[in-house]
C-alpha positions in Angstrom: -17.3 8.1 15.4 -20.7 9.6 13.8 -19.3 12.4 12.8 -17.0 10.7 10.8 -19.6 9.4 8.5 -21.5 10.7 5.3 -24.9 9.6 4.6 -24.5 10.1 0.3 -28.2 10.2 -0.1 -28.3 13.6 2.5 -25.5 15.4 0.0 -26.3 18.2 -2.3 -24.6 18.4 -5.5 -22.4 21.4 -4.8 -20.0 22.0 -2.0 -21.7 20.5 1.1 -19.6 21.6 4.3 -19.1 19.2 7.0 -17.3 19.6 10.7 -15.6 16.7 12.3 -14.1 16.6 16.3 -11.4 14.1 16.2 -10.9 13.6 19.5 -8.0 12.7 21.6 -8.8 9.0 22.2 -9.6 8.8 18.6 -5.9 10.2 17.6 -4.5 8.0 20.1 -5.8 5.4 18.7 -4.2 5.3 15.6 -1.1 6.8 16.4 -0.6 3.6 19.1 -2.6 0.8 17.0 -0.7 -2.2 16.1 2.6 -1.2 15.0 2.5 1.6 17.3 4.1 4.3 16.4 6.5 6.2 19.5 4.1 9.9 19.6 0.8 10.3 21.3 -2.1 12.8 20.8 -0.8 15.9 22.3 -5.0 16.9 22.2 -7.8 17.2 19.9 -8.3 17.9 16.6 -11.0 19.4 14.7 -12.2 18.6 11.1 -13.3 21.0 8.2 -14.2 20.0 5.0 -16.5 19.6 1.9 -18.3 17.0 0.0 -19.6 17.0 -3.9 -21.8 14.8 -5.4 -21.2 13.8 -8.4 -24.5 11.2 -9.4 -22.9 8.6 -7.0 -19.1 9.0 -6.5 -18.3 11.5 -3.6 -15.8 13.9 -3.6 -14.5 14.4 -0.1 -11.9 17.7 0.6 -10.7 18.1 4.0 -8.4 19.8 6.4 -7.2 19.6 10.0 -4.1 19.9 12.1 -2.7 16.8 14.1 -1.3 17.6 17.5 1.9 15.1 18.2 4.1 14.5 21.5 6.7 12.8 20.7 10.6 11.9 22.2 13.2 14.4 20.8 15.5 12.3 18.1 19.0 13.7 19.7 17.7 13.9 23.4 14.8 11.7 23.9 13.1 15.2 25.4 9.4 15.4 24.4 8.6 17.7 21.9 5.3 18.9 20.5 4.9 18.8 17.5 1.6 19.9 15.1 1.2 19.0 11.5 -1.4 19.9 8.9 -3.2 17.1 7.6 -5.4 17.1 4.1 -7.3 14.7 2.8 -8.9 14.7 -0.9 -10.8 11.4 -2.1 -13.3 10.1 -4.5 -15.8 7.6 -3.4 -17.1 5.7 -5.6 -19.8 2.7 -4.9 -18.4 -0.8 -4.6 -20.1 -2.3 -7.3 -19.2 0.6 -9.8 -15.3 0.9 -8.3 -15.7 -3.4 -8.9 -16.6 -2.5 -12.6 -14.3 0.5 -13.3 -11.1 -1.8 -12.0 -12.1 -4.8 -14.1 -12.2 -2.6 -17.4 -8.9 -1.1 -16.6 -7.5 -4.9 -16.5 -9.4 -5.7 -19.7 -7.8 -2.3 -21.4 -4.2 -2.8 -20.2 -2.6 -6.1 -19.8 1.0 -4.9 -19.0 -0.1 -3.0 -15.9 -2.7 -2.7 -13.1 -1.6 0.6 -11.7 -4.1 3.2 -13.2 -3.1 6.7 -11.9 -6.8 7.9 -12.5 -8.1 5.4 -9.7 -5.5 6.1 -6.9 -7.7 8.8 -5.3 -10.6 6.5 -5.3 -12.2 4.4 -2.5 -15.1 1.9 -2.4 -18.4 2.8 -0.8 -21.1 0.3 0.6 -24.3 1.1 1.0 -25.7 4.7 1.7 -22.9 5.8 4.3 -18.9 6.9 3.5 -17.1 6.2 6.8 -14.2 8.8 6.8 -12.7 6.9 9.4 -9.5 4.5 7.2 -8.8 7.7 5.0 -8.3 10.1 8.2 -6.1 7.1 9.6 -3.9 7.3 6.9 -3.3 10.9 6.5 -2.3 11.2 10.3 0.0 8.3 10.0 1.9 10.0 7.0 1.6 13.1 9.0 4.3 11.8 11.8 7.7 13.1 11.4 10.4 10.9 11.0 13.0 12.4 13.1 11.6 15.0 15.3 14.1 18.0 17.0 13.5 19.6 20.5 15.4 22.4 18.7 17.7 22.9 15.5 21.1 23.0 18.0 20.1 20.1 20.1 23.0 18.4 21.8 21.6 15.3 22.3 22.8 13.1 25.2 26.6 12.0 26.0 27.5 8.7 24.6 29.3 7.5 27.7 27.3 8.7 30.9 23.6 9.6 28.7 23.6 13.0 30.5 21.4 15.7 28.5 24.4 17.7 27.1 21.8 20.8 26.4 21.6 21.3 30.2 25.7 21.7 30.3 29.0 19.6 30.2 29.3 16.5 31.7 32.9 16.2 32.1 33.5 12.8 30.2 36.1 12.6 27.6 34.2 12.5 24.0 36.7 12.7 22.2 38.0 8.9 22.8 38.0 7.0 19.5 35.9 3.6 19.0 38.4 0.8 19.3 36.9 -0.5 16.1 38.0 2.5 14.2 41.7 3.0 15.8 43.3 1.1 13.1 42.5 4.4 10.6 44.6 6.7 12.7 47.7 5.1 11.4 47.0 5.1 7.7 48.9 8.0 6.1 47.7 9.2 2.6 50.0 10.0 -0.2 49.4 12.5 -2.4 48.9 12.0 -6.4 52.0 14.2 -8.2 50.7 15.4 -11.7 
């Protein structure tokens, strides 16, 4: 997507805004790419955001929202979900990230992990793509265990029926077999 790329050499040095339209397809994309995940775009997206320049590292701030459809974890009813998304990264060219990285190996030999670095990403060339960072911050957007609604009933364990739309008649209260062997066990109590 073009709008999903930053020339660095077009940036001013103060807080250049940029729009994005994520579209659906693009959404849909990462949210079924290889593992896919079990939601779908529920619709498009829009981008808004800022870029700094800083000599050559980029700072990139960004919001949107990301529209979700996804199955209902108690009643497999779809439920629509929408999350806010941000994104904040430094880009930093390849050849100076390659540099920075090597002197924080030469400064600390009981770690690699520099807290300072996290937040950064290589650069090639003239152009950011936007495009890896804005997969990742929908994919950490996804709920992991979306409701229809707080007092969902979910479905009946012996006939599946959606208990939200009324009683089914079967008798729930029947104990797994595995577990029948506790309802004999009597407890004593501990006299001081």
């Amino acid at each position: 997507m073009a709008d999903l790329i930053l020339n660095v050499d077009a940036l001013e040095e103060a807080n250049q805004p940029f729009e994005a339209d994520l579209t659906r397809e693009f959404l849909d994309g990462v949210l079924r790419a290889d593992p896919p995940t079990e939601f779908h775009a529920a619709g498009a997206s829009h981008l808004r955001g800022t870029a700094t320049k800083m000599g050559r590292k980029v700072l990139v701030q960004a919001k949107f929202r990301v529209p979700l459809t996804g199955p209902c974890k108690r009643c497999l009813n779809a439920v629509r979900i929408e999350e806010a998304a941000e994104l904040i990264r430094t880009y930093v060219p390849e050849a100076q990230a390659v540099h920075e990285r090597e002197e924080h190996r030469a400064d600390d030999a009981e770690g690699s992990f520099d807290p300072g670095l996290v937040d950064e990403e290589a650069y090639a060339g003239k152009e950011i793509d936007l495009a890896a960072a804005l997969r990742e911050q929908i994919l950490l957007q996804i709920p992991s265990s979306p409701l229809c609604r707080e007092d969902c009933l979910g479905l009946c364990a012996r006939c599946g029926k959606d208990l939200n739309e009324g009683e089914c008649g079967c008798d729930r209260s029947v104990v797994d077999p595995r577990w029948a062997a506790l309802k004999g066990i009597q407890l004593q109590k501990k006299e001081k």
